[in-house]
C-alpha positions as CSV (number, residue, x, y, z in Angstrom):
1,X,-3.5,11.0,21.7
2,X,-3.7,7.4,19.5
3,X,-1.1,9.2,16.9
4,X,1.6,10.1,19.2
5,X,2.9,6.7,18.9
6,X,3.1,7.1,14.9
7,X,4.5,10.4,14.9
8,X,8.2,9.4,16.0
9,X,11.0,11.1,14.5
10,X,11.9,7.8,12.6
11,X,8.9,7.5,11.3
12,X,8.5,11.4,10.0
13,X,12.4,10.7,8.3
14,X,11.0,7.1,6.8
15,X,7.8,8.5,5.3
16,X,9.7,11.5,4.0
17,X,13.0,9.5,2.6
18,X,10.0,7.7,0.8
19,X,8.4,10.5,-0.3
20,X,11.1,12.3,-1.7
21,X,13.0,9.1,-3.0
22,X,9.4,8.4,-5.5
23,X,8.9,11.9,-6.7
24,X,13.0,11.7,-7.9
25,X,12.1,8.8,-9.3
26,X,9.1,9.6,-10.9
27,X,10.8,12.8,-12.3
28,X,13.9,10.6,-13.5
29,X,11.1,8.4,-15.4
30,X,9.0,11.0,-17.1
31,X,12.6,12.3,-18.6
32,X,14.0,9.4,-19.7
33,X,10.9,8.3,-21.2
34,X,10.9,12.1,-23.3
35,X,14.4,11.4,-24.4
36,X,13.8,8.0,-25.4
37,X,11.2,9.7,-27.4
38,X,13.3,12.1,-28.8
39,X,16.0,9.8,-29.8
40,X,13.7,8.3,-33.0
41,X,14.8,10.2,-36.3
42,X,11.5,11.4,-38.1
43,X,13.0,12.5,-41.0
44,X,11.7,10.9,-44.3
45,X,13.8,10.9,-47.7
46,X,12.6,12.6,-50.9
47,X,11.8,9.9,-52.9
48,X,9.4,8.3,-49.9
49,X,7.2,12.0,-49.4
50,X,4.0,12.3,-50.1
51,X,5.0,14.9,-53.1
52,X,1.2,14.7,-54.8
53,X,-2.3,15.8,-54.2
């Protein structure tokens, strides 16, 4: 079998460590990026408002 030599046991714990380690960064990301976002005050004073047609 040619893939018996890839299939080692630290070869299945590197891919996996990998694995793992990019999806908690890639879910670490996506929520820092949505507080970031949610940091930015979007209130707007009275005297700035639309107010009119």
């Amino acid at each position: 079998m040619a893939y018996s030599r890839l299939i080692t046991p630290r070869n299945v714990s590197l891919f996996s460590l990998v694995a793992l380690s990019g999806g908690y960064f890639m879910v670490k990301g996506r929520t820092l990026a949505e507080k970031q976002r949610a940091v930015g005050d979007y209130s707007v004073t009275v005297d700035r408002s639309g107010g009119g047609i």
